[in-house]
C-alpha positions as CSV (number, residue, x, y, z in Angstrom):
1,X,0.0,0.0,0.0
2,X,1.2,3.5,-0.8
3,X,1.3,6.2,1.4
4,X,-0.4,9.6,0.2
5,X,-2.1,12.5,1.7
6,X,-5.0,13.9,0.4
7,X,-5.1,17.6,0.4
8,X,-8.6,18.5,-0.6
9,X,-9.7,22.7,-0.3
10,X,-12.0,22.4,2.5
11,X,-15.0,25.4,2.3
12,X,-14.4,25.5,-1.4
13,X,-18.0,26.4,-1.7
14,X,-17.9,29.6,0.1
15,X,-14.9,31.2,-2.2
16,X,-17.2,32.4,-4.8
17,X,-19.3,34.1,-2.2
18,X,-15.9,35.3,0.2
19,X,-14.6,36.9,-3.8
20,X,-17.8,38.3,-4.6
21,X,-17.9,40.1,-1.0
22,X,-14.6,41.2,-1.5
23,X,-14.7,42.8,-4.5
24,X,-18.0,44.4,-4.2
25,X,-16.6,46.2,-1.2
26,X,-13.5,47.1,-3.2
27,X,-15.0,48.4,-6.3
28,X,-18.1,50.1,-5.2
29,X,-15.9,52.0,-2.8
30,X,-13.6,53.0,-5.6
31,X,-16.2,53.8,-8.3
32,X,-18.3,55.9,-5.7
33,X,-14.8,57.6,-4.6
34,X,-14.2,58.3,-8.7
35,X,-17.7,59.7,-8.9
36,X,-17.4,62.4,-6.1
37,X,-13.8,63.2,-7.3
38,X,-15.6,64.1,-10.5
39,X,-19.0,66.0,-9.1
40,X,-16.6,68.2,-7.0
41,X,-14.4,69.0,-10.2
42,X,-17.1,69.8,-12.2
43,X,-19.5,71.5,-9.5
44,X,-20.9,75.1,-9.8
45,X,-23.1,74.0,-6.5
46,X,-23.8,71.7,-3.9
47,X,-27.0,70.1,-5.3
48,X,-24.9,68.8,-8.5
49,X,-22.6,67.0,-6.4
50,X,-25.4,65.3,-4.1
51,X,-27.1,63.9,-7.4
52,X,-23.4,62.6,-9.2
53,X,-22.7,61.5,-5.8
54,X,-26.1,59.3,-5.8
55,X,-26.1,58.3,-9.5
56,X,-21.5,57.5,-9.0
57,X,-22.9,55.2,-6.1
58,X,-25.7,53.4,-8.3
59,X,-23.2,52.4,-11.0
60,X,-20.4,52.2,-8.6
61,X,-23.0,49.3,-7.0
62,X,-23.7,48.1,-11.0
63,X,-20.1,47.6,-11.9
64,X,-19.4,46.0,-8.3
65,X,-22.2,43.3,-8.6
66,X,-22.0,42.5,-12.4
67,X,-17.7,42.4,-11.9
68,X,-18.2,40.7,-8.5
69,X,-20.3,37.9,-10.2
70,X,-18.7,37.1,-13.4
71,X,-14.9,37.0,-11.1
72,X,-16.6,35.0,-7.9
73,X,-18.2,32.6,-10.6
74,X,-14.8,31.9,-12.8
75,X,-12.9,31.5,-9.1
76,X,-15.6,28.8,-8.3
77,X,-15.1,27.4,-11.7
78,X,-11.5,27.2,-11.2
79,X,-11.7,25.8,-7.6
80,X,-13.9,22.8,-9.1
81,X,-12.1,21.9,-11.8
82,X,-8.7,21.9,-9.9
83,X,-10.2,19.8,-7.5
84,X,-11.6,17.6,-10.1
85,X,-8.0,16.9,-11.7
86,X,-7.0,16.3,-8.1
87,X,-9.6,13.6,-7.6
88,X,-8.8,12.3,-11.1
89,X,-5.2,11.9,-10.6
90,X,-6.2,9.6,-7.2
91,X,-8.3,7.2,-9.0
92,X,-5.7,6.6,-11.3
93,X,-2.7,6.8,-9.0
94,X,-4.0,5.4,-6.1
95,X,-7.4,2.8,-7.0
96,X,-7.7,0.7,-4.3
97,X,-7.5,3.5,-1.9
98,X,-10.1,6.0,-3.6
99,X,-12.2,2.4,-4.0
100,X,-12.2,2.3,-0.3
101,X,-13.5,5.7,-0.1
102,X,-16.2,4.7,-2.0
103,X,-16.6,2.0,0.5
104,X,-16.6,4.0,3.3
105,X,-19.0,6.0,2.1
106,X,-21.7,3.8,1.6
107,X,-20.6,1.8,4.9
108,X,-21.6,5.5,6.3
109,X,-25.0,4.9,4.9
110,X,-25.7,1.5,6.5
111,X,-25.0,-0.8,3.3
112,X,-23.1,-3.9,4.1
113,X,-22.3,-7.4,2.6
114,X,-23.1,-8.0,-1.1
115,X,-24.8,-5.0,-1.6
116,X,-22.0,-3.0,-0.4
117,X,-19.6,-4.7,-2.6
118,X,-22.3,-4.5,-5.9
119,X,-22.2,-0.6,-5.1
120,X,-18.7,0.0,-4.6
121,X,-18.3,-2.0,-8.1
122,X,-20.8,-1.1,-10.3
123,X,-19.9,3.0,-9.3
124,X,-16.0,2.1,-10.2
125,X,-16.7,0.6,-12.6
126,X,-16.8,3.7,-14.7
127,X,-14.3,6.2,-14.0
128,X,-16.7,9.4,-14.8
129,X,-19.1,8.0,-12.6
130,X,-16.4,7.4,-9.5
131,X,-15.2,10.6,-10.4
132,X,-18.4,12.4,-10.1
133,X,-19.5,10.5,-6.8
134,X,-16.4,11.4,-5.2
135,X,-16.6,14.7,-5.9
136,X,-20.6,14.8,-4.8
137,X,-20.2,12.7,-2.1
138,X,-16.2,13.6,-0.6
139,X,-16.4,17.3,-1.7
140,X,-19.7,18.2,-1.6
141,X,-19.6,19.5,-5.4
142,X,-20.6,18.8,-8.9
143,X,-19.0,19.6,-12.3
144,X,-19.7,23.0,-13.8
């Protein structure tokens, strides 16, 4: 038997969300700090600057969300399919050892005996289908 370690990203799920936090706070604060650089430069009175000030913030919060969404989404992309290369290299570097995962698994779920054994072998039996219950069932993810 070969000695490994499995280094999985644990909380992958919640980078999208942590990046998209991030980066709204970070570009609605810049955009709204752009838009009252430019009401006070181009001011004649204070009313102008209250309404670019108001209308800087609602694109400022535009750009944030729709920038925020498309980078969160492609870091979540990212995070799944490194972690789907990862799996994939252990079922073929390491098959017995990602079989008993599968094992343990459905040992987790009360099977035992013949039926165990028919699950364990019928799902690694294909390597997509492993692949994707590990990754449902381990990491708590699907394929984009």
């Amino acid at each position: 038997m070969s000695s490994r370690s499995e280094e999985h990203i644990m909380g992958g799920e919640k980078i999208r969300s942590i990046i998209l936090g991030l980066n709204d706070g970070l570009i609605s604060t810049f955009t709204l700090l752009v838009g009252v650089a430019a009401a006070t430069l181009t001011s004649t009175g204070s009313s102008s600057i209250v309404i670019l000030t108001g209308f800087a913030a609602m694109v400022s919060g535009a750009i944030s969300m729709g920038l925020g969404e498309y980078i969160s989404s492609k870091s979540q992309y990212t995070y799944i399919k490194n972690e789907m290369k990862r799996e994939e290299a252990e079922i073929e570097l390491f098959p017995t050892e990602e079989k008993q995962e599968v094992s343990e698994i459905f040992k987790k779920m009360g099977m035992s005996g013949e039926t165990l054994n028919a699950c364990v072998n019928t799902i690694t039996s294909n390597k997509e289908t492993w692949l994707n219950f590990l990754l449902k069932s381990e990491l708590g993810i699907e394929e984009p």
